[in-house]
Structure formats: C-alpha cells, structure tokens
C-alpha positions as CSV (number, residue, x, y, z in Angstrom):
1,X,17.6,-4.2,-18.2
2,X,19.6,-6.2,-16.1
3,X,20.1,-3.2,-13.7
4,X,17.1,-2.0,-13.9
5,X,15.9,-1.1,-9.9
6,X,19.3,0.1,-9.2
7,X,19.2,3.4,-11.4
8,X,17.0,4.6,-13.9
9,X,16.7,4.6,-17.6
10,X,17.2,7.6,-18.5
11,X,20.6,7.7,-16.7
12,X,21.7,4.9,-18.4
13,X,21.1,6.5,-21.6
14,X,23.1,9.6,-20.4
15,X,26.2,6.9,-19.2
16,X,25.9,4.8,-22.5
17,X,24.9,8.6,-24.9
18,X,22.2,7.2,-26.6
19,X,18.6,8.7,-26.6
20,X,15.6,7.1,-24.4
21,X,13.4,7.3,-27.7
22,X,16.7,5.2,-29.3
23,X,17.0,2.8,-27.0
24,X,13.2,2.4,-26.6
25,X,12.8,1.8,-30.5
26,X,16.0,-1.1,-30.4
27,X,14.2,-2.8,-28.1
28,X,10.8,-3.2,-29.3
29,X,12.5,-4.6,-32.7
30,X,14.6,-6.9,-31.2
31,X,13.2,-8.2,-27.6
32,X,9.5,-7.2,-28.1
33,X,8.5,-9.1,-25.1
34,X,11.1,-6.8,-22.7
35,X,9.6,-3.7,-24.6
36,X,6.1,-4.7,-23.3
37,X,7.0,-5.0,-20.1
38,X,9.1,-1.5,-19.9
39,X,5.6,-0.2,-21.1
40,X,3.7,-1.2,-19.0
41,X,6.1,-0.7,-15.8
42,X,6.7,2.8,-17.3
43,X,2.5,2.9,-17.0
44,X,2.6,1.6,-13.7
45,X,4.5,3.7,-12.3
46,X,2.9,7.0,-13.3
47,X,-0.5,5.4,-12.6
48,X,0.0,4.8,-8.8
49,X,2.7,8.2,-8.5
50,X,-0.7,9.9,-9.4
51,X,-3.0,7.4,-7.4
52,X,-4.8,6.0,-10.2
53,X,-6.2,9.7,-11.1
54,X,-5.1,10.0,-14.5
55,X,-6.7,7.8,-17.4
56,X,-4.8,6.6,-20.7
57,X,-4.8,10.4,-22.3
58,X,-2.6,11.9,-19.7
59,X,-0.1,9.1,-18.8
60,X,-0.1,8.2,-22.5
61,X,1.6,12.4,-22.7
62,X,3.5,11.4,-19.4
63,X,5.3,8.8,-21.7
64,X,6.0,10.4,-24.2
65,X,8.1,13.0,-22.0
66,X,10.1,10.0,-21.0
67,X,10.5,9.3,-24.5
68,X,8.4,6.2,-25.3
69,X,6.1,6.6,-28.2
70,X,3.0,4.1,-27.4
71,X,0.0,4.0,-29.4
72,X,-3.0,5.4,-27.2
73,X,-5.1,2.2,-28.0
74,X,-2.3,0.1,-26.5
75,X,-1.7,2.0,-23.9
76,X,-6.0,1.9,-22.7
77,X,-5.4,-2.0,-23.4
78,X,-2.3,-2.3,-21.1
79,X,-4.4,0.0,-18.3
80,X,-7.5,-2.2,-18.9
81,X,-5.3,-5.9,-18.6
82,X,-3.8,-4.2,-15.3
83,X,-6.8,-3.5,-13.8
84,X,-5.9,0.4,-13.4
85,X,-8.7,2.0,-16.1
86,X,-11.3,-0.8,-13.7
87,X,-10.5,1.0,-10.0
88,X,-10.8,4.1,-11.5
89,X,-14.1,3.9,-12.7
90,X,-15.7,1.3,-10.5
91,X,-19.1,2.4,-8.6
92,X,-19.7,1.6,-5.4
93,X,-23.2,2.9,-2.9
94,X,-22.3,6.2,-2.1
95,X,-22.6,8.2,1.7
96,X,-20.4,10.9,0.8
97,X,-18.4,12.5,-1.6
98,X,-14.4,12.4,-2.1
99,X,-12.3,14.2,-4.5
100,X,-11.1,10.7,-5.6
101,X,-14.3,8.2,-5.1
102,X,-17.8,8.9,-3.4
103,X,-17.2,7.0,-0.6
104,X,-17.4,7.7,2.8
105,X,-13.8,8.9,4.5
106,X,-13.1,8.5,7.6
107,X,-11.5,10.8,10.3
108,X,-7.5,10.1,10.8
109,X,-8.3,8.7,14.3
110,X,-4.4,6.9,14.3
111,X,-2.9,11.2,14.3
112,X,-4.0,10.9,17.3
113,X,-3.0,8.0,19.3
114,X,-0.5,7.4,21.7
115,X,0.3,3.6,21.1
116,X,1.3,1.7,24.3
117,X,0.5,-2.3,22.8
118,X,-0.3,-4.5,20.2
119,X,-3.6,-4.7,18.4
120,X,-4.4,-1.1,19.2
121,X,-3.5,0.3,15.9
122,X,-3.1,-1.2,12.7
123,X,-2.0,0.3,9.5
124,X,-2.7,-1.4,6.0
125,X,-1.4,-0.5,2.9
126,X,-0.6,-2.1,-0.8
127,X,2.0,-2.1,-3.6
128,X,3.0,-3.5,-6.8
129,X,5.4,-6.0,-7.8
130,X,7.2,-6.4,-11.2
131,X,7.4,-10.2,-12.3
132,X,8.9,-11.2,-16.0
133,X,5.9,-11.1,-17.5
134,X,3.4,-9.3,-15.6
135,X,2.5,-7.3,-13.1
136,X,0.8,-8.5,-9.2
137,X,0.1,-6.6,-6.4
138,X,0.5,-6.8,-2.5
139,X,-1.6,-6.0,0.6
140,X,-0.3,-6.1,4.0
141,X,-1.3,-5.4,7.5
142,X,1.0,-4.0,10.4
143,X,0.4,-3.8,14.0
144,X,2.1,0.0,14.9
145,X,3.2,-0.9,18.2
146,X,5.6,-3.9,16.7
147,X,6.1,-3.1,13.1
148,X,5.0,-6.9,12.4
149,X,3.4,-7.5,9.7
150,X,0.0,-9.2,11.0
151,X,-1.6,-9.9,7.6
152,X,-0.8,-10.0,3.9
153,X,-2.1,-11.0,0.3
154,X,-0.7,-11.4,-2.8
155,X,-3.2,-11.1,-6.1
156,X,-3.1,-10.2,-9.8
157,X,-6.0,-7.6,-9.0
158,X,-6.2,-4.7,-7.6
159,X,-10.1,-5.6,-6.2
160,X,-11.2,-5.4,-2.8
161,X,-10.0,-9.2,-2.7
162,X,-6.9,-8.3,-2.8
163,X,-7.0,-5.9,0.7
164,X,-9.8,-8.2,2.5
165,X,-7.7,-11.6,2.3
166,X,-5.3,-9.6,3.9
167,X,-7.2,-8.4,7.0
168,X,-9.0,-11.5,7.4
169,X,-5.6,-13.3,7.6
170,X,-4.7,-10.4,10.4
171,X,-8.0,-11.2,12.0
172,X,-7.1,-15.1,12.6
173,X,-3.7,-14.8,13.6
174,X,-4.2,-11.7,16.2
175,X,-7.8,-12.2,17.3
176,X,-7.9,-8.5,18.2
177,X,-10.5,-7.6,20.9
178,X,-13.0,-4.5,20.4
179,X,-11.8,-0.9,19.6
180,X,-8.4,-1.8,17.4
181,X,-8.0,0.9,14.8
182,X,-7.7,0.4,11.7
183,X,-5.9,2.9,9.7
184,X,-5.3,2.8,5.5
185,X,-5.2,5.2,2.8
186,X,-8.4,6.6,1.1
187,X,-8.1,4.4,-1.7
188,X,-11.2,2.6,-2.9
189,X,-10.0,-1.0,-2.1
190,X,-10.1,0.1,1.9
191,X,-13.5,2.4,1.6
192,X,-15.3,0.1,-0.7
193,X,-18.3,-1.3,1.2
194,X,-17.5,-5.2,1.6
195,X,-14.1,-3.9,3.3
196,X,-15.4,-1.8,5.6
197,X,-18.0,-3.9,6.5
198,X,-15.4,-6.4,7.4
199,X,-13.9,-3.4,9.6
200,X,-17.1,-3.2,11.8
201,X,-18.4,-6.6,12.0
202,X,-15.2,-7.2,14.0
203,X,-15.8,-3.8,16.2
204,X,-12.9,-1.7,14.9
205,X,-12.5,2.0,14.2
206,X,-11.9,2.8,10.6
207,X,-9.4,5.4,10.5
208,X,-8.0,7.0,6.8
209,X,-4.6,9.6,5.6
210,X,-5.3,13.2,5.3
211,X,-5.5,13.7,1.5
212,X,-1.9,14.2,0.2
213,X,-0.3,13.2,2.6
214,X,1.9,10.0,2.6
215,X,3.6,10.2,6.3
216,X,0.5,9.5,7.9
217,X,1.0,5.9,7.2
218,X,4.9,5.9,7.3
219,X,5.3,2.7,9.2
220,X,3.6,0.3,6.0
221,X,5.5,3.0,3.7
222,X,8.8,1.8,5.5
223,X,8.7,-1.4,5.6
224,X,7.2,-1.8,1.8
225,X,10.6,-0.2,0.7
226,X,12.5,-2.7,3.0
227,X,10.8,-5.2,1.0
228,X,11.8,-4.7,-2.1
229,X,15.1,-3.4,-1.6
230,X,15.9,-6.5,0.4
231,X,13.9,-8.7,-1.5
232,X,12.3,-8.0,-4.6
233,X,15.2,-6.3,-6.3
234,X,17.4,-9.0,-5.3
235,X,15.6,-12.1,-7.0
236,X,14.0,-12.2,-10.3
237,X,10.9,-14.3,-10.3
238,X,9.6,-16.7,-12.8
239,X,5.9,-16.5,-11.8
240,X,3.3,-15.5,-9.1
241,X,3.7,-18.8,-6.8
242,X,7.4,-18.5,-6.6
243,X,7.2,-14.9,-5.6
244,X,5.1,-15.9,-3.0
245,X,7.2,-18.8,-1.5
246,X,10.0,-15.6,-1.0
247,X,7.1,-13.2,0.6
248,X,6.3,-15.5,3.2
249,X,10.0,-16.5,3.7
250,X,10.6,-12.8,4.2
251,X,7.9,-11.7,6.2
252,X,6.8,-14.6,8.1
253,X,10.4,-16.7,8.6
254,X,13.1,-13.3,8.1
255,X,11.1,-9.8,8.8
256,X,8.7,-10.6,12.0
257,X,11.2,-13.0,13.7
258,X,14.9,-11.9,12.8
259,X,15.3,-8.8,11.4
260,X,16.4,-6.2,14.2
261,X,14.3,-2.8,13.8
262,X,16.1,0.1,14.5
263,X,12.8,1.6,15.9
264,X,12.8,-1.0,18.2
265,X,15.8,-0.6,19.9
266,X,17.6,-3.2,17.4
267,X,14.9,-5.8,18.2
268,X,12.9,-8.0,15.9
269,X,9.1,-7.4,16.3
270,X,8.6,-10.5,17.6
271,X,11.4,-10.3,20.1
272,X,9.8,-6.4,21.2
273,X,6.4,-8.0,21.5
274,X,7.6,-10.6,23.8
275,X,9.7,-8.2,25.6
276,X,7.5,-5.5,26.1
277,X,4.9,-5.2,29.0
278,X,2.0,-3.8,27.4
279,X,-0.9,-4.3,28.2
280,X,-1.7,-7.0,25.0
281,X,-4.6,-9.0,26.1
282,X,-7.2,-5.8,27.1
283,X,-10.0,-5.1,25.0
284,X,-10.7,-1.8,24.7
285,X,-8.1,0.6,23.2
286,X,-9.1,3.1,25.2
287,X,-7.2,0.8,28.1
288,X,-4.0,0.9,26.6
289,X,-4.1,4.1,24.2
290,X,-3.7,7.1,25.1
291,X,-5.8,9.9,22.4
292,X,-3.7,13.7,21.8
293,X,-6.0,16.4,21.4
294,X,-3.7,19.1,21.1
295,X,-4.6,21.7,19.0
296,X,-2.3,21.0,16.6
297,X,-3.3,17.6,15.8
298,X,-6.9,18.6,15.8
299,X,-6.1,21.0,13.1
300,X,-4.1,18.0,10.7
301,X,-7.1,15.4,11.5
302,X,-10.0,17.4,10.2
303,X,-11.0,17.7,7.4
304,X,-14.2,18.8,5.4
305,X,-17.9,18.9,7.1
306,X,-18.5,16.0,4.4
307,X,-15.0,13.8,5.9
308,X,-15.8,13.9,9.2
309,X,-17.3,10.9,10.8
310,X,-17.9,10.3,14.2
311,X,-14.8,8.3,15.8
312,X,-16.7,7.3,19.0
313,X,-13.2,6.5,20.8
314,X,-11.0,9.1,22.9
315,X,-14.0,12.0,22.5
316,X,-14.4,14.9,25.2
C-alpha cells in the first residue's frame, strides 16, 4: 500500500509470489477499510480509462480480470457514492446527438490556431484525486500561450459545479476580452447547458477534442501528470481541505511563478508572460491568432454533419 503510485499491484504480487485474488482476500479480513478504498480506486480507474462509458456489469468483469472478486450490488453502490453511475445517465435539453451524451459538440476550433498571446486559447480539463478515505476531483483551466494555470476547483462531485467554479475563477483573474477560445473535452460537465452558457455570456468560442483522441488537449494532460507526480504522490492527505491548502501552494505559489517549463525556454509561465511581447490586452483573437486551414487540419477538425457547428472565427 505504502508504494502504491510508484508501481502497480499486480507487480508487487509477482515480486512478493503471491496471487492478486490472495492478497486481495488478506486485506479485506484484516484492514477492511484499505480494501474499500483499493475497490473503489480499482473502480475509478477503469471508469474514467473508459470515459465513464461502462456501467457496474462491465467494470464489475474488468475486476475480476485483475483479480478482485466484488459483489455487483457493492460495486453499483461504490459507482453510485462516486457520482460515476449519476454523469452517466444524467439528462440534459438535447440539440444534437453524441455517441457519448446528446449534447451539442462543438468544432475543434483550438486544431487550428496559431497562438501568439495570452487569453486567446484556453484549454480546460479534470481529474481525480485519491484521499484516505475517499475519492475528489479537480478542474483546472490553462491559458495555451503560458501553460498557467488560470482557473481551478476542487469538489467531491463530478457535477457541472465542479468545471464552472473553475472557469468563473479564470474569468475574474484574466478578464479575457471577446473571441478567447475555449477548448475542453466532450465530456458532459463542459457541454452541459449551464456551462456553456457561461462560455457565451462572456463572448467565447466553445471549442471540443475530436472523439478519441487525447493529444488534442495535451497541454492540461501535461501538466495534470506534473501534478500528481510532483505532488499528489508525494503527500498523503488526511482530508479534502488539507489537499487543497497543497493545490494552491502548487499551482498558485510553486507551478505559475517558479517552476521553469521546458516549453518555455526554461521559464516559469509567469516569467514568459511577462517577457513576452504579445499582444495581451487586444480583444479580438482574430488580432493576435493566426487560424491554419491546411488541408490537413481541416480533415482532423471535422467531424459528422450533426458535430459541426458554426465557429464564426478565422472563416473564409
């Protein structure tokens, strides 16, 4: 347990030459409460590795091929507690139809753009995070040009809260001006209608991921796995308010002001903002971004009749 993060279970059942099923079945007789939260971490994990597509039947077989045997009752109740089984089958007003949720997707506008300052484009994305007893989850916003993180939120839902606290924090520190776009995943917390919204009372472009594809938002991807291998796996947390006191050390006091970015030519992102001439106070993106319309990109950006909105930025 204690090095869980570092390597895996099941490898450390091969070093030690015990079975998973073996160690699984110790541990719920003698630390029941350390069993419970291997469950549901175990859960976790192969909920958001699918993007909350799979309900309890098919991640209750996922566990089993990793060796836990969980009851199917417990494992809906763990799923329902978490808030996973909720997003899934949450209903929102429909415009269109996605694979995933009936809501409407946008075109990936950010493919396309050149960046050349801040609050042009800014990427949003969230995670999870493993406490003792319990599981919370993070949203953050990043301006591309900088890498700094603009806007965060910590919650123990997965609710559009969760990912508007976060851009309305982003909002009040940056002030961005009209055309900023706004780029996320498809998920329901960013498409949902109170989000969105948000997203157009304050005149930006929604922009969303081709489905499948995780690079297209590589930058929030990035710096998510610098947080928790710098942070999160480093400290063991009693409790949702001490986790945040070391998130916003990190981000706000360490990450946006210290840490040099090799992306940024060994800078921190407050040091390239300041050192950078671009132009940060226009208004209109189309100032200070350029748009590519290779064919290439124009082939990655589409997608269905149904997914494609129009952008009204960049269009010839």
């Amino acid at each position: 347990m204690r090095l869980q993060g570092e390597t895996s279970v099941e490898r450390l059942c091969q070093v030690a030459g015990v079975s998973r099923a073996g160690y699984y079945r110790e541990l719920v007789e003698k630390e029941p409460e350390q069993e419970e939260m291997m469950v549901r971490s175990a859960i976790q994990e192969i909920a958001l590795a699918h993007r909350r597509r799979y309900g309890y039947r098919r991640i209750l077989i996922e566990l089993g091929k990793r060796g836990l045997r969980v009851n199917h009752k417990r494992v809906a109740r763990l799923m329902r507690e978490d808030n996973l089984l909720a997003v899934r089958r949450r209903k929102f007003i429909t415009t269109t139809t996605d694979s995933d949720h009936e809501l409407t997707v946008y075109w990936n506008v950010a493919a396309r753009m050149k960046v050349s300052g801040v609050n042009q484009l800014w990427v949003a994305d969230i995670t999870y995070i493993r406490l003792r007893k319990e599981f919370v989850y993070l949203a953050v916003v990043i301006d591309r040009f900088s890498r700094r993180v603009v806007g965060w939120s910590l919650d123990r839902s997965l609710s559009s809260r969760l990912t508007i606290t976060a851009l309305q924090g982003a909002i009040e520190l940056r002030q961005p001006g009209v055309g900023l776009v706004h780029h996320s995943d498809r998920g329901v917390q960013y498409a949902c209608e109170d989000y969105v919204k948000l997203v157009e009372t304050r005149k930006m472009i929604p922009s969303m991921s081709r489905a499948g594809n995780p690079y297209d938002n590589a930058v929030c991807e990035s710096f998510l796995k610098t947080l928790k291998v710098e942070e999160i796996y480093c400290s063991d947390y009693r409790d949702l308010e001490e986790l945040r006191d070391h998130i916003e050390e990190f981000i706000d006091r360490y990450y946006n002001r210290q840490r040099l970015h090799s992306a940024l030519g060994y800078q921190s992102p407050e040091e390239f903002e300041k050192a950078s001439a671009a132009p940060s106070q226009q208004e209109m993106v189309g100032l200070g971004a350029s748009m590519n319309f290779t064919k290439r990109t124009e082939m990655l950006s589409a997608g269905t009749e149904s997914e494609r909105q129009p952008v009204g930025v960049g269009e010839e």
